[in-house]
PDB file of the backbone (N, CA, C, O) and the ligand in Angstrom, with CONECT records:
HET     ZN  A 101       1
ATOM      1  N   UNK A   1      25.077  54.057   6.719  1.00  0.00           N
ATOM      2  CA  UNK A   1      24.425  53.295   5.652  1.00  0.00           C
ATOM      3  C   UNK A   1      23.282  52.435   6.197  1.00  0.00           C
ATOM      4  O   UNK A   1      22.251  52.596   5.543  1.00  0.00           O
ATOM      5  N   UNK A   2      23.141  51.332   7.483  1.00  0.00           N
ATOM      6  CA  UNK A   2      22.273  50.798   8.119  1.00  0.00           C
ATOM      7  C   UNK A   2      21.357  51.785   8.110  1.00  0.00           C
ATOM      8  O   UNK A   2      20.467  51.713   7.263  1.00  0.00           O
ATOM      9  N   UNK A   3      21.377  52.900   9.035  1.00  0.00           N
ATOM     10  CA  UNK A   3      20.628  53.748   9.894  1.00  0.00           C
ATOM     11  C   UNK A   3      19.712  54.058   8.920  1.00  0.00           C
ATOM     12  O   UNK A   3      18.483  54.043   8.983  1.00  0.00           O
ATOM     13  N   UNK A   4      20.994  54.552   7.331  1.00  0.00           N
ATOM     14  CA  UNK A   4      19.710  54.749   6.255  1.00  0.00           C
ATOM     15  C   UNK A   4      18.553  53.758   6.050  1.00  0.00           C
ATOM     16  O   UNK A   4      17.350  54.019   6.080  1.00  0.00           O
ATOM     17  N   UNK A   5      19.266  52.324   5.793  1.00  0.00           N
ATOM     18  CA  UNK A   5      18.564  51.474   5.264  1.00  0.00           C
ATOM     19  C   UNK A   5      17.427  51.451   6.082  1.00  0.00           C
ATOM     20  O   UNK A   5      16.392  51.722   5.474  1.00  0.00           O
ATOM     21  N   UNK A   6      17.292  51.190   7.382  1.00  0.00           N
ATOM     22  CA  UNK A   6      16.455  51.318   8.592  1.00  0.00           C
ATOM     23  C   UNK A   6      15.522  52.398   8.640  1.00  0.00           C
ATOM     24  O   UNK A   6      14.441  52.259   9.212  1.00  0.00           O
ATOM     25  N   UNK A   7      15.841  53.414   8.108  1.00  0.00           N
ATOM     26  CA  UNK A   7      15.146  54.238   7.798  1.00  0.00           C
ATOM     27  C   UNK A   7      13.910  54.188   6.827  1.00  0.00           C
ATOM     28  O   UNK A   7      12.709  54.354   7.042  1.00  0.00           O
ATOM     29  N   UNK A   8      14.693  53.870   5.562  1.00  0.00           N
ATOM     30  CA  UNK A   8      13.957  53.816   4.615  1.00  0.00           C
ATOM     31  C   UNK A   8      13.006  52.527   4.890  1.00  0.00           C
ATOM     32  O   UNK A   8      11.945  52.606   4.272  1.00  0.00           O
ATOM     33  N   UNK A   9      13.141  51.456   5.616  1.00  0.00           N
ATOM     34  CA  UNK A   9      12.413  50.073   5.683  1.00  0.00           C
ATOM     35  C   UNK A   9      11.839  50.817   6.586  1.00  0.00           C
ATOM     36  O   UNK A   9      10.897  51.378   6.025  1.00  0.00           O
ATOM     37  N   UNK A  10      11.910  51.191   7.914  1.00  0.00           N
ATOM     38  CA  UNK A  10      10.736  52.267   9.045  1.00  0.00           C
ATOM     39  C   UNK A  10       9.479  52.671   8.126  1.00  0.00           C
ATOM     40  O   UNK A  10       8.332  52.236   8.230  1.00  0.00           O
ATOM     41  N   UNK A  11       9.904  53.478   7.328  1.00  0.00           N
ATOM     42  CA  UNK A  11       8.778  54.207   6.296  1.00  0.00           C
ATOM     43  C   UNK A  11       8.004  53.203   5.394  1.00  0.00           C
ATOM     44  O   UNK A  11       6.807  53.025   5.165  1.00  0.00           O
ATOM     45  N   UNK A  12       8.753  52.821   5.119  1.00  0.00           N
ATOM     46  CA  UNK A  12       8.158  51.628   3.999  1.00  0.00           C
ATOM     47  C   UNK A  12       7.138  50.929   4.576  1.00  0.00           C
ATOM     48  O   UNK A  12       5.999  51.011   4.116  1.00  0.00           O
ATOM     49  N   UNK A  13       7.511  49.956   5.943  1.00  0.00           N
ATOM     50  CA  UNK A  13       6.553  49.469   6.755  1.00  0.00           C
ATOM     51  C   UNK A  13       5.343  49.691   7.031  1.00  0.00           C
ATOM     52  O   UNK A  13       4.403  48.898   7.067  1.00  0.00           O
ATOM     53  N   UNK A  14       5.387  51.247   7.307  1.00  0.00           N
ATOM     54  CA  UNK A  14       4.070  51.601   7.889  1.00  0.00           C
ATOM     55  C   UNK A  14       2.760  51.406   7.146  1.00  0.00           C
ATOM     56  O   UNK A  14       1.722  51.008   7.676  1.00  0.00           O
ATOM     57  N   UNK A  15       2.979  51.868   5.290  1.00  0.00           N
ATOM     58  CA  UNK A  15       1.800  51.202   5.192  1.00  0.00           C
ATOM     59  C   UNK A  15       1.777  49.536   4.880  1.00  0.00           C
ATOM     60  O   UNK A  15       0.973  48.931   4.171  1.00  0.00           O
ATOM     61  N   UNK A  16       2.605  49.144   5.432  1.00  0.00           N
ATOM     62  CA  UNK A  16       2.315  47.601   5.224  1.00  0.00           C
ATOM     63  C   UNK A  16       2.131  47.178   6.453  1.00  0.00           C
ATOM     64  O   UNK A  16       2.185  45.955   6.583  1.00  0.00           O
ATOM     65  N   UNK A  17       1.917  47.844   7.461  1.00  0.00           N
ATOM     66  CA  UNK A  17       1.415  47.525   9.297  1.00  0.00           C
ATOM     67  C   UNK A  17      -0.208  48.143   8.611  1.00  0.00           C
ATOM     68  O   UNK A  17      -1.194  47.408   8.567  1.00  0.00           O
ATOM     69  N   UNK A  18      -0.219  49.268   8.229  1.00  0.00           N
ATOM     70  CA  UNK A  18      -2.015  49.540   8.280  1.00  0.00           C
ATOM     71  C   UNK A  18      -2.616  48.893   7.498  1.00  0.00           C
ATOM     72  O   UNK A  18      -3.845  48.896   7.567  1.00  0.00           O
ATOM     73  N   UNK A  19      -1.998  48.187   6.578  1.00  0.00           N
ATOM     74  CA  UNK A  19      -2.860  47.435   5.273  1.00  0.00           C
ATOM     75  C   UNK A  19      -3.066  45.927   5.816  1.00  0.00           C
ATOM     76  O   UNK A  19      -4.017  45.217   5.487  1.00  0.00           O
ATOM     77  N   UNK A  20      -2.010  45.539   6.715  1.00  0.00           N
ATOM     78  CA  UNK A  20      -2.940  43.846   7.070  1.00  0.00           C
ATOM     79  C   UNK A  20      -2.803  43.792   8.607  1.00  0.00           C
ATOM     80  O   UNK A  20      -2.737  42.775   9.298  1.00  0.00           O
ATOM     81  N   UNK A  21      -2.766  45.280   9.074  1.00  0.00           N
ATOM     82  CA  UNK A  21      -3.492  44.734  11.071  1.00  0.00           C
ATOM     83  C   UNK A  21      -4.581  45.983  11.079  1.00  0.00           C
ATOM     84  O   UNK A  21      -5.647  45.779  11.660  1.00  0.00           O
ATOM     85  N   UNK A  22      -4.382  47.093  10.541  1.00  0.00           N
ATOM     86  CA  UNK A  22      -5.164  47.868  10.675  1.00  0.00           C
ATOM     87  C   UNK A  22      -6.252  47.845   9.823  1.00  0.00           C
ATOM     88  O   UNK A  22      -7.287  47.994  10.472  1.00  0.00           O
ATOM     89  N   UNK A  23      -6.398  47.749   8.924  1.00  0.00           N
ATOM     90  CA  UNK A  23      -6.990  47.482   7.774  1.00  0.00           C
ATOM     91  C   UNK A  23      -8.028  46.187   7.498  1.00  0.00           C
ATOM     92  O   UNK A  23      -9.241  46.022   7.364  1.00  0.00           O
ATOM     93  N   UNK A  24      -6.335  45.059   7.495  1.00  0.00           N
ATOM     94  CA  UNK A  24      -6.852  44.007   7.699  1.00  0.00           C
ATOM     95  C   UNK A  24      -8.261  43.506   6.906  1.00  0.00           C
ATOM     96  O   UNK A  24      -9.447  43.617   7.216  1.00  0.00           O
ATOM     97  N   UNK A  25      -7.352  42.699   5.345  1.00  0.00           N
ATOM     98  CA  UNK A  25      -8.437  42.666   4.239  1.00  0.00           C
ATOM     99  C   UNK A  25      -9.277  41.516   4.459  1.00  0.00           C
ATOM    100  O   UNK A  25     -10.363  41.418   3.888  1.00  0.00           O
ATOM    101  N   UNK A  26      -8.789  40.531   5.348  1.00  0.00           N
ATOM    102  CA  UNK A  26      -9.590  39.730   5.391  1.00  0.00           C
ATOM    103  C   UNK A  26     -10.666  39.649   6.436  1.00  0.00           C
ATOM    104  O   UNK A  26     -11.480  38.725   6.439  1.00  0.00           O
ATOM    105  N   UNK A  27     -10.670  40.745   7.442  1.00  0.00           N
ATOM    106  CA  UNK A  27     -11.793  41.261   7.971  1.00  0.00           C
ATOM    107  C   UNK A  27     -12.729  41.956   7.158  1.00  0.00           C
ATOM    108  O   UNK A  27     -13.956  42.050   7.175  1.00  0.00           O
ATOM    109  N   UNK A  28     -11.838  42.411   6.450  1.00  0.00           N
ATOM    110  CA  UNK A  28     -12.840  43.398   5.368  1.00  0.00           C
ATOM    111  C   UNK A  28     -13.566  43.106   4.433  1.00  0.00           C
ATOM    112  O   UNK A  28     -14.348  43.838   3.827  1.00  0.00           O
ATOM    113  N   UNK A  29     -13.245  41.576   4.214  1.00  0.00           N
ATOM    114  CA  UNK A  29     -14.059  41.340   3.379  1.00  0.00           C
ATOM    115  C   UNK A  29     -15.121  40.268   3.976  1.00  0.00           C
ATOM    116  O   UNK A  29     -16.189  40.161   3.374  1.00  0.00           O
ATOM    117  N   UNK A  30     -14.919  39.560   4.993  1.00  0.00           N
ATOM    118  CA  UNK A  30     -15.910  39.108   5.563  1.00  0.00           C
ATOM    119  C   UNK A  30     -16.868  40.530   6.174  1.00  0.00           C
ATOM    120  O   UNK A  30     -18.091  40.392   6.210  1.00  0.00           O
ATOM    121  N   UNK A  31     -16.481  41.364   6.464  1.00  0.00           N
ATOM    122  CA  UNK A  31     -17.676  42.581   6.931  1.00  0.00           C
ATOM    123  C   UNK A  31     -17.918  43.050   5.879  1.00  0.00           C
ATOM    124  O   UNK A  31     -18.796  43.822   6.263  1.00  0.00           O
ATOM    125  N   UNK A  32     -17.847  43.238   4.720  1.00  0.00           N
ATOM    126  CA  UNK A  32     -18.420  43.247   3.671  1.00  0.00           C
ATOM    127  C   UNK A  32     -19.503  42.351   2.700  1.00  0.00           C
ATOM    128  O   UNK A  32     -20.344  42.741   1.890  1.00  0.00           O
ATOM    129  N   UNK A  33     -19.069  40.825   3.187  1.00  0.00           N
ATOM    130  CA  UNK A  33     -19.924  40.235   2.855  1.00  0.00           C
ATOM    131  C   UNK A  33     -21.383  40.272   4.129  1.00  0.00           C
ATOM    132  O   UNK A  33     -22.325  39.481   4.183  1.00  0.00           O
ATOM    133  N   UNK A  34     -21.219  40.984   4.661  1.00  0.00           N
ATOM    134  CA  UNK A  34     -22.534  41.137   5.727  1.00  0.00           C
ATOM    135  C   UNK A  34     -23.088  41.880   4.860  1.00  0.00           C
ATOM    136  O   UNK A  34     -22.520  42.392   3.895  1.00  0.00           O
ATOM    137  N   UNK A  35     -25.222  42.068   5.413  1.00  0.00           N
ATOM    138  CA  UNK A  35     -25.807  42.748   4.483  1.00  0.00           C
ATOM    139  C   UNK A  35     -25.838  44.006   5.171  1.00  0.00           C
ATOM    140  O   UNK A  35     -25.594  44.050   6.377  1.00  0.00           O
ATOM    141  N   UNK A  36     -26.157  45.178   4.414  1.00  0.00           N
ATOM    142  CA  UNK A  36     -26.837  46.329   4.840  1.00  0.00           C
ATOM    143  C   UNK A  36     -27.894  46.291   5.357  1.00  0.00           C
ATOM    144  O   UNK A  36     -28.569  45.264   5.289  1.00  0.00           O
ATOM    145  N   UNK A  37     -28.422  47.638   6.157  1.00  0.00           N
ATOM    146  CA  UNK A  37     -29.228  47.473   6.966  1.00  0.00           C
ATOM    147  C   UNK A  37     -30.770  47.714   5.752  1.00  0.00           C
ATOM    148  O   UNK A  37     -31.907  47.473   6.158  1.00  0.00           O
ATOM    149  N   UNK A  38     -30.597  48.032   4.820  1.00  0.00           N
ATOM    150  CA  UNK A  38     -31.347  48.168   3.951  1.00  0.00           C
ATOM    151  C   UNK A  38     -31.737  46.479   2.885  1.00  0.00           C
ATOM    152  O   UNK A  38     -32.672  45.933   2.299  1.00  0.00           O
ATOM    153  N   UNK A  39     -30.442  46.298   3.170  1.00  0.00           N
ATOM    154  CA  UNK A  39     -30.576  44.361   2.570  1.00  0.00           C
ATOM    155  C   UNK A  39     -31.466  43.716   3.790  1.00  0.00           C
ATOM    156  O   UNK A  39     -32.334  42.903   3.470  1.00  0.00           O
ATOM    157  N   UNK A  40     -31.319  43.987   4.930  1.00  0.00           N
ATOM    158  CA  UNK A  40     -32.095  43.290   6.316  1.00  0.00           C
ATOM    159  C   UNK A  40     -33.724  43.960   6.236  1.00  0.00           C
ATOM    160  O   UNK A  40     -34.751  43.280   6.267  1.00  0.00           O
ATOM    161  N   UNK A  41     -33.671  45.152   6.148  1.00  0.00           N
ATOM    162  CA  UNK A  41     -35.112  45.127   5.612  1.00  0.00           C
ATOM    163  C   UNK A  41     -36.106  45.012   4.649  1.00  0.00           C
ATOM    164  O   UNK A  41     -37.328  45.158   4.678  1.00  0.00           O
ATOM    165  N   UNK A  42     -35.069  44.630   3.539  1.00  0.00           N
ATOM    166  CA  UNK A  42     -35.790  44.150   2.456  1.00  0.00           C
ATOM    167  C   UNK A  42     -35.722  42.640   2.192  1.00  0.00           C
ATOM    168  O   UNK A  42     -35.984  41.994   1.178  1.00  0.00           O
ATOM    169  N   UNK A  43     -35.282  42.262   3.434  1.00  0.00           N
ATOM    170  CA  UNK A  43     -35.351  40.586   3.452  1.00  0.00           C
ATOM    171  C   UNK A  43     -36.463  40.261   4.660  1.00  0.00           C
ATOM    172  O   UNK A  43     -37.273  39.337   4.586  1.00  0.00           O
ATOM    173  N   UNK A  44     -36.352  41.210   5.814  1.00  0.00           N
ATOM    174  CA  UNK A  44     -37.432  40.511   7.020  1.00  0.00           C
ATOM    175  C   UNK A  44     -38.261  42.390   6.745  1.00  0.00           C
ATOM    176  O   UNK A  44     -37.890  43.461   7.226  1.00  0.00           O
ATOM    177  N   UNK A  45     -39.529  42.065   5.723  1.00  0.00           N
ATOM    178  CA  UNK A  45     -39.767  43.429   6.288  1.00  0.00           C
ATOM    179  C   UNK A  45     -41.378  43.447   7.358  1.00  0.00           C
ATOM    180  O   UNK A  45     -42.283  44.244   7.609  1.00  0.00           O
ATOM    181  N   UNK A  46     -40.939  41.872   7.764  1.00  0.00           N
ATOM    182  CA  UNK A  46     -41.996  41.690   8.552  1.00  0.00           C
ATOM    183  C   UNK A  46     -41.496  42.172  10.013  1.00  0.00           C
ATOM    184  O   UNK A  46     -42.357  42.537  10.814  1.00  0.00           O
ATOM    185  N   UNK A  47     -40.483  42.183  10.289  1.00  0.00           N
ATOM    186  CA  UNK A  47     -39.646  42.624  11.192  1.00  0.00           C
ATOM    187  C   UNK A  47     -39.371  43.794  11.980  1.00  0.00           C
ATOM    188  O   UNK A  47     -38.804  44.025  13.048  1.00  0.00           O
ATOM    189  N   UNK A  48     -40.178  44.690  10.775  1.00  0.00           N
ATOM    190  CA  UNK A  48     -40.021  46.420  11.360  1.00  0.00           C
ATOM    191  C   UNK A  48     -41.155  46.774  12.092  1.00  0.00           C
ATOM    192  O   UNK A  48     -42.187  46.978  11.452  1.00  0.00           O
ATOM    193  N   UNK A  49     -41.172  46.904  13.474  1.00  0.00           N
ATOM    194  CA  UNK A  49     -42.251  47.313  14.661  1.00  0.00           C
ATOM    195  C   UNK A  49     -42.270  48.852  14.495  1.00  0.00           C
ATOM    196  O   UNK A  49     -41.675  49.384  15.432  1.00  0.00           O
ATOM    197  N   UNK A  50     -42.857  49.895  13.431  1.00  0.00           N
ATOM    198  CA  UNK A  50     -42.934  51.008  14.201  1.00  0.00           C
ATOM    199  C   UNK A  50     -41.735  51.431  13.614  1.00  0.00           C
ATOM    200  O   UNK A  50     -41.437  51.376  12.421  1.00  0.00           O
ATOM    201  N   UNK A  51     -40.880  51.980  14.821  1.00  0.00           N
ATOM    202  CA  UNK A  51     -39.454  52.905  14.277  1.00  0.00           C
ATOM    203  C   UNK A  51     -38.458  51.728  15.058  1.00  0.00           C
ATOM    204  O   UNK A  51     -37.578  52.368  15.634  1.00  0.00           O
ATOM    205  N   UNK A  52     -38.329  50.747  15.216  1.00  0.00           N
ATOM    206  CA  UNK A  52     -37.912  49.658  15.817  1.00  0.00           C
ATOM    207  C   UNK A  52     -37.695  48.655  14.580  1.00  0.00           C
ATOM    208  O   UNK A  52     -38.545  48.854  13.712  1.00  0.00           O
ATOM    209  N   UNK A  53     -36.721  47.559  14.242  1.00  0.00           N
ATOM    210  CA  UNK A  53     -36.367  46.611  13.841  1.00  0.00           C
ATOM    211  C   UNK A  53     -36.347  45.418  14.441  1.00  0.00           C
ATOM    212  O   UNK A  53     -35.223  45.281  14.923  1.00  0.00           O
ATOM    213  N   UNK A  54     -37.039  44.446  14.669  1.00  0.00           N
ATOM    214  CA  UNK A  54     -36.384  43.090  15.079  1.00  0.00           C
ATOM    215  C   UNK A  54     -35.513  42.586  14.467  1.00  0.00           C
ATOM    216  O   UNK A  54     -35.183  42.555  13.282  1.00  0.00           O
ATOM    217  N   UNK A  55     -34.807  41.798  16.240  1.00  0.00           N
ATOM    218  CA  UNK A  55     -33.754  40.513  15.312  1.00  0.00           C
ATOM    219  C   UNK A  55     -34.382  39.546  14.612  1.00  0.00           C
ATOM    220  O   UNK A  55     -35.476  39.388  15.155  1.00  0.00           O
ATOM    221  N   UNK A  56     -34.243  38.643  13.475  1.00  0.00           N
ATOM    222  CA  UNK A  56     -34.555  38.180  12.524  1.00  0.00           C
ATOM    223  C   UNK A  56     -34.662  36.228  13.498  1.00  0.00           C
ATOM    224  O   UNK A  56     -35.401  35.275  13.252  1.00  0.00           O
ATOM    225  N   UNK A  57     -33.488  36.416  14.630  1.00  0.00           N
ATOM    226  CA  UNK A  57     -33.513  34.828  15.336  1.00  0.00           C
ATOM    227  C   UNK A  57     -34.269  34.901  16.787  1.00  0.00           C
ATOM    228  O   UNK A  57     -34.442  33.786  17.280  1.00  0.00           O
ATOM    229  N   UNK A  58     -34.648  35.764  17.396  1.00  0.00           N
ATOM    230  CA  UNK A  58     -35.088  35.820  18.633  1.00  0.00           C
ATOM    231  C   UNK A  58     -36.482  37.274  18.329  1.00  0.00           C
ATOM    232  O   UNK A  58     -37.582  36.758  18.523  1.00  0.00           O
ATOM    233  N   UNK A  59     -36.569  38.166  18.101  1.00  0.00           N
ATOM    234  CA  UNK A  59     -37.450  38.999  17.768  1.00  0.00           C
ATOM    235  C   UNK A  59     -36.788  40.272  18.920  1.00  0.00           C
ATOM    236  O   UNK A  59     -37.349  41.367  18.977  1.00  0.00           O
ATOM    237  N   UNK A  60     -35.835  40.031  19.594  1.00  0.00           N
ATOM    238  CA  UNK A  60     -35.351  41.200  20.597  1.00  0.00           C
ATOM    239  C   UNK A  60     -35.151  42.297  19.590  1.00  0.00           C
ATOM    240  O   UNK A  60     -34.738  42.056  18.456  1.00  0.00           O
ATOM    241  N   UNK A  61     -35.517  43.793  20.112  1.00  0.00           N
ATOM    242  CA  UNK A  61     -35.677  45.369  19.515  1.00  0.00           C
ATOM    243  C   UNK A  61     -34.161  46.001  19.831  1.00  0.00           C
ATOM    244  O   UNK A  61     -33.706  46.878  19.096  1.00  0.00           O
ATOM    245  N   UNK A  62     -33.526  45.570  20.804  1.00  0.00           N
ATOM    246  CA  UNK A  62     -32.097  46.272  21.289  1.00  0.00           C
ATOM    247  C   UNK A  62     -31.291  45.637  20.332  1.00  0.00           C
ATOM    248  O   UNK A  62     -31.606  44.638  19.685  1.00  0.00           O
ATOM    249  N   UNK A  63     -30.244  46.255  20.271  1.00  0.00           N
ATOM    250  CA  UNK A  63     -28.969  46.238  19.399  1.00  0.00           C
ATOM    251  C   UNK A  63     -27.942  46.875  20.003  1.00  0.00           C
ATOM    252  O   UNK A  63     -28.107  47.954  20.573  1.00  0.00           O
ATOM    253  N   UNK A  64     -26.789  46.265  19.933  1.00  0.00           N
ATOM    254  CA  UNK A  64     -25.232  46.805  19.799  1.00  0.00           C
ATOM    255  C   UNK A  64     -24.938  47.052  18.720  1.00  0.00           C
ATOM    256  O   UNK A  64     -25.400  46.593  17.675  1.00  0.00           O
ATOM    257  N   UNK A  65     -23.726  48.190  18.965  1.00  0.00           N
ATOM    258  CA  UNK A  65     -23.332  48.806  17.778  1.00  0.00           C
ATOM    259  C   UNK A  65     -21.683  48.433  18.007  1.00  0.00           C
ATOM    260  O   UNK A  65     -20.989  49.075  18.796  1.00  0.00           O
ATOM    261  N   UNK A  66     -21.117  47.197  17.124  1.00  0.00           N
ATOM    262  CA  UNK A  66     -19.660  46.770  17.472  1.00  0.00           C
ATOM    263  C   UNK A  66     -18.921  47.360  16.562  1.00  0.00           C
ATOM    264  O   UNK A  66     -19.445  47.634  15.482  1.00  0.00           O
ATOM    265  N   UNK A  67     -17.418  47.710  16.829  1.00  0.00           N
ATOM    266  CA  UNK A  67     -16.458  48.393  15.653  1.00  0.00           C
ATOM    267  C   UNK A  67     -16.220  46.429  15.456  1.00  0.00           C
ATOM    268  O   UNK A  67     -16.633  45.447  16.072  1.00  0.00           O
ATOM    269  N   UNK A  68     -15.428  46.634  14.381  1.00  0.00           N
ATOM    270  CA  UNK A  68     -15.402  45.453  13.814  1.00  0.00           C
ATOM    271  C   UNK A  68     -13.703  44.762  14.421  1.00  0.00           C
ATOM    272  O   UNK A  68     -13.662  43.670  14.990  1.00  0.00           O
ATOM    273  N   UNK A  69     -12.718  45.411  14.233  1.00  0.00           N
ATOM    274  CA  UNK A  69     -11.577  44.641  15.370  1.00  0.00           C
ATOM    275  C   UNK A  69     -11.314  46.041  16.092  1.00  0.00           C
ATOM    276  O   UNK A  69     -10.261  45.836  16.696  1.00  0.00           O
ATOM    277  N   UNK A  70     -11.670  47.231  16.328  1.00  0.00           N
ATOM    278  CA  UNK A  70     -11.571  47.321  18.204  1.00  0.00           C
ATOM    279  C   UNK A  70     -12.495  48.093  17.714  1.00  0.00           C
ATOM    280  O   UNK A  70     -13.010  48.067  16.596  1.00  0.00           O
ATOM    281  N   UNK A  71     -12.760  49.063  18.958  1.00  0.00           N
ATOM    282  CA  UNK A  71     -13.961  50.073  19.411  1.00  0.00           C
ATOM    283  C   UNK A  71     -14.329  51.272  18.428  1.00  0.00           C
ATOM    284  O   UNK A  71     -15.408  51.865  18.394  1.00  0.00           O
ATOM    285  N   UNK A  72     -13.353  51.475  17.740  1.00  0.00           N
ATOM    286  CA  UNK A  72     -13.268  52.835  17.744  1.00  0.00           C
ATOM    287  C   UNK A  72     -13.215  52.713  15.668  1.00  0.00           C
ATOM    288  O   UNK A  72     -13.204  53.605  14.819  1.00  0.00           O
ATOM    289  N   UNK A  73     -13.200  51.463  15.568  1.00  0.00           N
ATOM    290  CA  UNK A  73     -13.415  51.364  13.817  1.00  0.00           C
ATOM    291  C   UNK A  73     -14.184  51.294  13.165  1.00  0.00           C
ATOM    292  O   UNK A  73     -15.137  50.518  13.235  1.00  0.00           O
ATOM    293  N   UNK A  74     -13.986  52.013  12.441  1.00  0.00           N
ATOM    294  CA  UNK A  74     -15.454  52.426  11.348  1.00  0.00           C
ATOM    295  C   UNK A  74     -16.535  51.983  10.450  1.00  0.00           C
ATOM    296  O   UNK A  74     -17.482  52.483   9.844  1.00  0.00           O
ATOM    297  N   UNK A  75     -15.808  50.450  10.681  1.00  0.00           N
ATOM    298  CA  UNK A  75     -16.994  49.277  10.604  1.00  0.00           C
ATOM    299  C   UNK A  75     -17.409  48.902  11.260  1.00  0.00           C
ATOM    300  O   UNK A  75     -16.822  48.308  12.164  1.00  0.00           O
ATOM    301  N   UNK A  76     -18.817  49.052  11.171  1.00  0.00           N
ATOM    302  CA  UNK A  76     -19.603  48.619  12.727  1.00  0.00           C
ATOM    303  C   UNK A  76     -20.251  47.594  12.142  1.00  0.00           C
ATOM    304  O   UNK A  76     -20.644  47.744  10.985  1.00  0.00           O
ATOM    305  N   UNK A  77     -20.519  46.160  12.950  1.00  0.00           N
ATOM    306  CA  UNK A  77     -21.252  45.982  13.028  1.00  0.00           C
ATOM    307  C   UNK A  77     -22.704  45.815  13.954  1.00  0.00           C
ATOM    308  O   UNK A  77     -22.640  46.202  15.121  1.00  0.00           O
ATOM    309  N   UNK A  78     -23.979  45.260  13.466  1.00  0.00           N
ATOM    310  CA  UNK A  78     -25.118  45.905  14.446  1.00  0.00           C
ATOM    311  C   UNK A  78     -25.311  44.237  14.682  1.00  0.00           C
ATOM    312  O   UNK A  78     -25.261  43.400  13.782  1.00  0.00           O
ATOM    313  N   UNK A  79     -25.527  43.987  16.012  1.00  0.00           N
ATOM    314  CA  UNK A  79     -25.910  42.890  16.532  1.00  0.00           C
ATOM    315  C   UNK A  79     -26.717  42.627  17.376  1.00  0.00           C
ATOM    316  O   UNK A  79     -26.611  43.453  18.283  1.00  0.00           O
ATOM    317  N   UNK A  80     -27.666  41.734  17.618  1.00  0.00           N
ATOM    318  CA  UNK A  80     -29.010  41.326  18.494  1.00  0.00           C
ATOM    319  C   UNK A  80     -28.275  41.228  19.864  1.00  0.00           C
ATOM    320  O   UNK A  80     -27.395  40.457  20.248  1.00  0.00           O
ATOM    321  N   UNK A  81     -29.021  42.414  20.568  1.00  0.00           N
ATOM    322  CA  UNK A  81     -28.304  42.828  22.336  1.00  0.00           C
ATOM    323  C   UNK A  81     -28.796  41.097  23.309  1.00  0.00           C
ATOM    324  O   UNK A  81     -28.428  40.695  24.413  1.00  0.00           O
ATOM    325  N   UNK A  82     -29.515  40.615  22.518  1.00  0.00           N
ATOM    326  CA  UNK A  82     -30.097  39.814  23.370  1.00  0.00           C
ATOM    327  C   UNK A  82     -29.110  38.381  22.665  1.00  0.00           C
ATOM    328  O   UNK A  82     -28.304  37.859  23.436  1.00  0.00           O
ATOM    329  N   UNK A  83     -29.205  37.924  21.496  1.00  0.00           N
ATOM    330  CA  UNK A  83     -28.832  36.744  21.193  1.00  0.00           C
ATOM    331  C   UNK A  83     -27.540  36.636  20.332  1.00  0.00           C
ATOM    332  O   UNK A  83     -26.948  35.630  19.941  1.00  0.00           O
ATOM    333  N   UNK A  84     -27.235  38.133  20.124  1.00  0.00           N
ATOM    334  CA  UNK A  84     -25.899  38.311  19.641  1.00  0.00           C
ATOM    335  C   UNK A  84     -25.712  37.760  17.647  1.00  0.00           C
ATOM    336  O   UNK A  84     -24.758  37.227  17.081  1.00  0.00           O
ATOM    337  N   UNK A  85     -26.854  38.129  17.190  1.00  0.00           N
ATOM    338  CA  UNK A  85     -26.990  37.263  15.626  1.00  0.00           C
ATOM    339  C   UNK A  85     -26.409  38.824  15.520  1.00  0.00           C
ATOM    340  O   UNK A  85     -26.737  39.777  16.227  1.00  0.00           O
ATOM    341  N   UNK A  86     -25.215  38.792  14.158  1.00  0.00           N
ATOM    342  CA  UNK A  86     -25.408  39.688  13.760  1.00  0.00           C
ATOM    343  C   UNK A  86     -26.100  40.022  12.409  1.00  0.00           C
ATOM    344  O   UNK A  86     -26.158  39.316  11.402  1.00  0.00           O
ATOM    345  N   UNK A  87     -26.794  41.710  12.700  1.00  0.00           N
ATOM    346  CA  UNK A  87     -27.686  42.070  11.694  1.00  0.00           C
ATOM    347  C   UNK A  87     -27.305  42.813  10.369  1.00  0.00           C
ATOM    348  O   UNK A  87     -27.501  42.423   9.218  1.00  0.00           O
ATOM    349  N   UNK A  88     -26.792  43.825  10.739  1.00  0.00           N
ATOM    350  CA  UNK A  88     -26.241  44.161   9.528  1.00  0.00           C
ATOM    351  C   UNK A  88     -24.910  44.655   9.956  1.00  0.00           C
ATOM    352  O   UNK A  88     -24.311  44.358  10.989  1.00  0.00           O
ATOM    353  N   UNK A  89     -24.361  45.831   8.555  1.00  0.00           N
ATOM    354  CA  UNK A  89     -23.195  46.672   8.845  1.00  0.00           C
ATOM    355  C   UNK A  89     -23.400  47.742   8.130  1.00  0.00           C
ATOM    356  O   UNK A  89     -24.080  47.949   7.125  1.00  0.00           O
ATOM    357  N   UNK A  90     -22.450  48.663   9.037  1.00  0.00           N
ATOM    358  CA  UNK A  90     -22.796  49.988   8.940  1.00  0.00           C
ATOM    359  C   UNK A  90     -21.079  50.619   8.777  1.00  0.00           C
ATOM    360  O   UNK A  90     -20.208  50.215   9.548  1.00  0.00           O
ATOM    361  N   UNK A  91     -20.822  51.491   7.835  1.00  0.00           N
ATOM    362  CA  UNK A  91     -19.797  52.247   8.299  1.00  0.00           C
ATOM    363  C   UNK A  91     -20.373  53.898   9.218  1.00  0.00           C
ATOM    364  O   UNK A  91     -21.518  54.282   9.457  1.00  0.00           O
ATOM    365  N   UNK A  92     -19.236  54.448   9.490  1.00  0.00           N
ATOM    366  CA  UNK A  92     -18.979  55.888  10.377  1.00  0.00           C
ATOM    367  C   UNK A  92     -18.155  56.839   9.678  1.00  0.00           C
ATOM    368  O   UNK A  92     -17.886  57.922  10.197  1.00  0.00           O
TER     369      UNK A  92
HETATM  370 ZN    ZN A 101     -31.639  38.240  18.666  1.00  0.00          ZN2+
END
């Protein structure tokens, strides 16, 4: 009877482990409230060198491309390689 119960709570869990560590809504919605990279150029479109973007706080052209809580997640965000502002977000 445990083993069942244990069972059935095992299963149950899982999507309640991916919905607030994997998931994790309140990351999600702060990376959501970031703009698109299309909101960033229609706010600095003094900013676009060419096929290049500047950062909007330092004018540096490099960028990182960060997953949002580890490497490999599909919210990225894009951040100034030099001063670390971040610019926009992108999913994968
Ligand atoms: Zn910068």
């Amino acid at each position: 009877m445990w083993a069942e119960i244990a069972g059935i709570l095992g299963i149950s869990l899982i999507p309640v482990f991916y919905y607030f560590v994997v998931y994790n809504p309140w990351a999600q919605n702060h990376w959501h409230s970031l703009r698109t990279q299309a909101d960033y150029i229609a706010q600095y479109p003094e900013l676009i060198l060419g096929k290049k973007v500047a950062c909007y706080q330092c004018g540096g052209t490099e960028r990182l491309d960060l997953g949002l809580l580890k490497p490999t997640d599909y919210r990225r965000r894009i951040v100034c390689a030099r001063c670390k502002s971040t610019l926009w977000r992108e999913s994968i």
